[in-house]
C-alpha positions in Angstrom: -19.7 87.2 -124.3 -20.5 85.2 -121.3 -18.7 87.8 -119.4 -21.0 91.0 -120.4 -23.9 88.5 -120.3 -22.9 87.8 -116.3 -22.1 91.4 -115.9 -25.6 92.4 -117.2 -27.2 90.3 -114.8 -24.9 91.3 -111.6 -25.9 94.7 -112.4 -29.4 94.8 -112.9 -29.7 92.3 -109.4 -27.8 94.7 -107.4 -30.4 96.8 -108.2 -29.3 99.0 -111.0 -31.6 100.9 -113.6 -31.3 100.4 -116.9 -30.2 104.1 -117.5 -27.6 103.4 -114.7 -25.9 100.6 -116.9 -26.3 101.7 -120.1 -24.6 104.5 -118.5 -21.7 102.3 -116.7 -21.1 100.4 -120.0 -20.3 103.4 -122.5 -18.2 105.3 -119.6 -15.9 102.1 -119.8 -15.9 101.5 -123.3 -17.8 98.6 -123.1 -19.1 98.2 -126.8 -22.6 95.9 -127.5 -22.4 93.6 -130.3 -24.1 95.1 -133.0 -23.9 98.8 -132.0 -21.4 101.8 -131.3 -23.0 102.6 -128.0 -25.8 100.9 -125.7 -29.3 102.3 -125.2 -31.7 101.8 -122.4 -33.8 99.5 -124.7 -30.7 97.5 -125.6 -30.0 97.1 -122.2 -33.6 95.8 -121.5 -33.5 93.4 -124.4 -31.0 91.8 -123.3 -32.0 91.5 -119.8 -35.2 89.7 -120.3 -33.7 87.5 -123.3 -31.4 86.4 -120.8 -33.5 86.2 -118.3 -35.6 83.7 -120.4 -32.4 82.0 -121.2 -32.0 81.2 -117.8 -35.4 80.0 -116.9 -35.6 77.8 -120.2 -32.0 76.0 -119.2 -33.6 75.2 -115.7 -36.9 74.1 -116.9 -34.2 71.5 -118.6 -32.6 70.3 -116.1 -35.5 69.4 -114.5 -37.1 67.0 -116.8 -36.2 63.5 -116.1 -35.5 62.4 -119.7 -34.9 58.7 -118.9 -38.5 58.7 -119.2 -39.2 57.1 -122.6 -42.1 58.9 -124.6 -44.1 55.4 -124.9 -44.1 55.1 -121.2 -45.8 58.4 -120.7 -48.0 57.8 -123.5 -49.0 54.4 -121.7 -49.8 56.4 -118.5 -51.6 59.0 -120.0 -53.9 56.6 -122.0 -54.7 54.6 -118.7 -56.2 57.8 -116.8 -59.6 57.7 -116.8 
């Protein structure tokens, strides 16, 4: 899965439409999950959910969790 998932995003960063690989996938037999062929919306879907996928795993990695959640609460109660 991680495979189509990486493909999906090469493609649509190269520049591709989503006709032009919903077109690429069902020439080479490349089947989606829950479906016999892809669509155009399909191919949308799961280019923003993954998309958003991405953006959520970074926003993780850039919290500092060593932080305990009584030290921020201590900091937020001594701003004026």
């Amino acid at each position: 899965m991680k495979a189509l998932h990486n493909l999906l995003l090469k493609l649509h960063f190269d520049g591709w439409s989503n006709r032009e690989i919903t077109d690429y996938l069902n020439s080479h037999n490349i089947k989606p999950r829950r479906a016999k062929v892809w669509t155009v919306f399909n191919v949308g879907m799961g280019i923003k959910k993954l998309k958003k996928r991405y953006d959520r795993e970074i926003s993780k990695d850039d919290v500092d969790a060593s932080i305990s959640v009584s030290s921020v609460t201590a900091l937020l109660a001594d701003e004026p």
